[in-house]
ZAMARGU-4260 file (C-alpha; in steps of 0.2 Angstrom, whole numbers, plus 5000, padded with zeros to 4 digits):
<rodrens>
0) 5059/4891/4868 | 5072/4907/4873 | 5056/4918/4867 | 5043/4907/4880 | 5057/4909/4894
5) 5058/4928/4890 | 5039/4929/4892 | 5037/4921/4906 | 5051/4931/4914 | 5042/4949/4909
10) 5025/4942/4916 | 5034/4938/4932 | 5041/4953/4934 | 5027/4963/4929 | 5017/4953/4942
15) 5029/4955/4957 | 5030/4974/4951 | 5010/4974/4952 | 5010/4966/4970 | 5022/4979/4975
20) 5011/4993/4970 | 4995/4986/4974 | 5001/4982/4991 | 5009/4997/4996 | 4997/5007/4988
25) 4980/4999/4996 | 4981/5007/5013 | 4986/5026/5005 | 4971/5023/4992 | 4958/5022/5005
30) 4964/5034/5018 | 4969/5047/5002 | 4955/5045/4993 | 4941/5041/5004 | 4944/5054/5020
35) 4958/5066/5008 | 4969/5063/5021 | 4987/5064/5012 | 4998/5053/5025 | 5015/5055/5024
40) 5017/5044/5038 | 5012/5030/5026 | 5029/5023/5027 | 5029/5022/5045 | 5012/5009/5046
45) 5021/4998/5033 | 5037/4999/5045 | 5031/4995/5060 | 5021/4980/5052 | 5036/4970/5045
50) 5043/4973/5062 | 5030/4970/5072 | 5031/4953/5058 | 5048/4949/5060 | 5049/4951/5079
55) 5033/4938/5081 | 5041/4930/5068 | 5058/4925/5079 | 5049/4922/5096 | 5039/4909/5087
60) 5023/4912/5077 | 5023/4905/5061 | 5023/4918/5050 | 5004/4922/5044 | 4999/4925/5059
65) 5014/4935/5061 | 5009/4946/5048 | 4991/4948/5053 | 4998/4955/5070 | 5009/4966/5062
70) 4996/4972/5051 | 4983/4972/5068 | 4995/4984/5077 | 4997/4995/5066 | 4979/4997/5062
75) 4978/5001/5081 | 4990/5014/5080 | 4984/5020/5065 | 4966/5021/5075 | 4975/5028/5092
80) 4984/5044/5079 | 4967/5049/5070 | 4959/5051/5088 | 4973/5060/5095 | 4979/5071/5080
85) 4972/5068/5064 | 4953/5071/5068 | 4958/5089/5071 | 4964/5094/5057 | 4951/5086/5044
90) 4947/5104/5040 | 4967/5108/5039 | 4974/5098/5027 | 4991/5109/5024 | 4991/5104/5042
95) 4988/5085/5041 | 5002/5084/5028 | 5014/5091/5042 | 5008/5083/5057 | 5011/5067/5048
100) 5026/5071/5042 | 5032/5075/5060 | 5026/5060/5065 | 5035/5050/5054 | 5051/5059/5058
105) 5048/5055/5074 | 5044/5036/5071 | 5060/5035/5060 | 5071/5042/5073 | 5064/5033/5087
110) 5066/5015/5081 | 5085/5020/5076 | 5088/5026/5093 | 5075/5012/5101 | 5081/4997/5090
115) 5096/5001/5082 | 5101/5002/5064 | 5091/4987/5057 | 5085/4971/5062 | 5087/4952/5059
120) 5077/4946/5045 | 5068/4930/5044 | 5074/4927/5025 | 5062/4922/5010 | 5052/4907/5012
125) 5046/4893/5000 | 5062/4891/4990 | 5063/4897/4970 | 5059/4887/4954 | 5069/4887/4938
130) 5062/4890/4921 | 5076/4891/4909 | 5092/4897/4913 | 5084/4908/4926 | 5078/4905/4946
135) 5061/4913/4952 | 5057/4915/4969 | 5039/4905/4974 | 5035/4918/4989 | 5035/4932/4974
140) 5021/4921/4965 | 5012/4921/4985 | 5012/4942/4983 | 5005/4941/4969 | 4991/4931/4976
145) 4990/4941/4991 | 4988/4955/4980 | 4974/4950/4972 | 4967/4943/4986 | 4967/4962/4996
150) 4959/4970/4980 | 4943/4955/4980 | 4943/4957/5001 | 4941/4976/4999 | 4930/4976/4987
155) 4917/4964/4998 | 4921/4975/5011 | 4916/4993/5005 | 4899/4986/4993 | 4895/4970/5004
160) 4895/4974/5022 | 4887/4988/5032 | 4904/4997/5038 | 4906/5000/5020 | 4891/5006/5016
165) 4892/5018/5032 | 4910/5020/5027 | 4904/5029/5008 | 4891/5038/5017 | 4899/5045/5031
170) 4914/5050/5018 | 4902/5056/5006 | 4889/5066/5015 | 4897/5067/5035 | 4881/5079/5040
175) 4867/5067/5033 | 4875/5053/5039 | 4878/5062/5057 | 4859/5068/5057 | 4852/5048/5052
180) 4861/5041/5067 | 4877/5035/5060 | 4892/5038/5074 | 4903/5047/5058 | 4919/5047/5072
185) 4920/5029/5073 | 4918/5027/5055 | 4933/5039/5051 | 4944/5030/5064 | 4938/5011/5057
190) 4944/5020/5041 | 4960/5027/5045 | 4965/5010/5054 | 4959/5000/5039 | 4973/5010/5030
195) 4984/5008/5041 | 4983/4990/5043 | 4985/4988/5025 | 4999/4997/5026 | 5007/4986/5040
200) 5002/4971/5030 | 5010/4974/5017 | 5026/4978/5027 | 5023/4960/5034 | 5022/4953/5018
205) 5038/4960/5010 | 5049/4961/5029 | 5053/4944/5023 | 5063/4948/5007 | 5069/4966/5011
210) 5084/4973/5024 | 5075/4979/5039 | 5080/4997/5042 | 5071/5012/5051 | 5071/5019/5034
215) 5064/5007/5024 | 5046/5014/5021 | 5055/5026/5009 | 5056/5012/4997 | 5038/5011/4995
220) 5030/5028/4999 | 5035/5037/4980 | 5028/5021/4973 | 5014/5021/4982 | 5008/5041/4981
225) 5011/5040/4962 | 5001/5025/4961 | 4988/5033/4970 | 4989/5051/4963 | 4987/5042/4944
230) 4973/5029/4949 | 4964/5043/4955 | 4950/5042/4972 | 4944/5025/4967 | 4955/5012/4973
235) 4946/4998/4962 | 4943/5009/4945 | 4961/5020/4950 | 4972/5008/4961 | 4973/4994/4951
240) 4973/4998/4933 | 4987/5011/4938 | 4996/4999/4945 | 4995/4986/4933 | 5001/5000/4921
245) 5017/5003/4930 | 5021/4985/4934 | 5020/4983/4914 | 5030/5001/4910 | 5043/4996/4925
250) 5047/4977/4920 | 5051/4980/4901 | 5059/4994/4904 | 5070/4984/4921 | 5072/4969/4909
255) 5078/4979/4893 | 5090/4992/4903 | 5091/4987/4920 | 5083/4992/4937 | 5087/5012/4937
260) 5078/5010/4917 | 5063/5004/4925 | 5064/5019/4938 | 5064/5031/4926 | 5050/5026/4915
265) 5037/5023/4926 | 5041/5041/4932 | 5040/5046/4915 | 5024/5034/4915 | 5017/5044/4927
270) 5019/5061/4922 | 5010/5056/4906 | 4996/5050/4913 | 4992/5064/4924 | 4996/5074/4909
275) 4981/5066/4898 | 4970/5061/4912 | 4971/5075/4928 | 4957/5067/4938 | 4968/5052/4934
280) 4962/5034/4929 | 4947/5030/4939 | 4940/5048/4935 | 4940/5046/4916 | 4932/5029/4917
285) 4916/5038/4927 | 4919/5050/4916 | 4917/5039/4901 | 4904/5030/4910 | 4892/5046/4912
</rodrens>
């Protein structure tokens, strides 16, 4: 029986280590790997999402909808900064990586002035369950479905629907696409806010269970570049295999050795990876496919 309990708590944590990474690498894989765009603001989307949430949250709106309008503004905002700066440096990208780390000094700094230190959370919802001599929280099994849930709705989104089809031509070939019609400005700015509304949902779903802080996009941006850099461009053949890699790699390690364990070998994980496959995960499977 210890040894069923023992499973079930490594499949747990390698699930809620999945969610993590899939969530707060979802918005980066679309606007790194389909516009090349390396945001180092990434952080700042997932930010202002969980406190977008948790503000909605306290005045009232149950707390879905309060993470759809988190993740609604900052797609906005996400659309509002690839008109204003990031469209201009497309050709620049040495540029793009500082104009979006300046902005995300200046977002950091501006809700620690603007909104202090941290914020009131809303706490976890939906209580725990115990299995054995060990409690598991039921919003962590929600993540997981959430997770899950943003891979299947992406994946209807770019091979289903026009935008996506527009979306792979316009990142693919801009000139033909330009030259057939397509309006290739809108399509990078529907893109760029798709990333970052991603990124704001899945500060949303996790401003429940975390301290609120100025800061607290740190805690998912390494996780989420080297999710991203080892997936590779494709964020269905790259994104998620990586990740489910990591959760695996970071659970065992976390549940043998403790937290900073885990840490260290998906690190280590990592540098393997990029060290057998360069062009990363999703680039060896078109590899293999060709």
């Amino acid at each position: 029986m210890d040894v069923l309990y023992s499973a079930f708590s490594l499949l747990y944590q390698s699930g809620d280590a999945f969610a993590f990474l899939v969530l707060s690498a979802c918005g980066l894989a679309v606007i790194f790997g389909m516009m090349g765009v390396i945001n180092l603001a990434h952080g700042e989307f997932i930010l202002c999402g969980a406190y977008v949430s948790t503000s909605a949250t306290h005045m009232g709106l149950p707390l879905p909808l309060a993470i759809a309008l988190g993740a609604g503004v900052a797609g906005l905002i996400g659309m509002l900064l690839e008109r204003l700066i990031v469209r201009h440096l497309y050709s620049r990208p040495l540029d793009t990586i500082v104009a979006t780390w300046g902005i995300s000094m200046i977002v950091t700094q501006g809700t620690l002035i603007v909104l202090g230190s941290t914020m009131q959370g809303t706490g976890t919802p939906f209580g725990s369950f115990v299995v054995g001599n060990y409690s598991y929280s039921v919003y962590r099994i929600v993540l997981m479905g959430m997770a899950l849930a943003t891979l299947a709705a992406l994946w209807l989104v770019f091979t289903r629907t026009r935008f996506g089809v527009l979306a792979r031509a316009t990142i693919q070939v801009p000139h033909i696409a330009q030259a057939l019609g397509v309006n290739t400005g809108l399509i990078y700015s529907l893109t760029f806010g798709l990333g970052a509304a991603l990124a704001g949902l899945a500060g949303g779903l996790y401003a429940p269970t975390m301290t609120l802080v100025p800061t607290m996009g740190s805690a998912f941006i390494v996780e989420a570049f080297v999710t991203v850099v080892i997936g590779g461009a494709d964020i269905f053949l790259g994104t998620a295999p990586a990740a489910a890699i990591l959760g695996v790699v970071k659970a065992a390690l976390t549940s043998w050795q403790g937290q900073l364990a885990g840490q260290i070998g998906m690190l280590l994980a990592v540098i393997v990876v990029i060290r057998i496959l360069p062009r990363g995960i999703s680039g060896w499977i078109l590899k293999e496919r060709a």
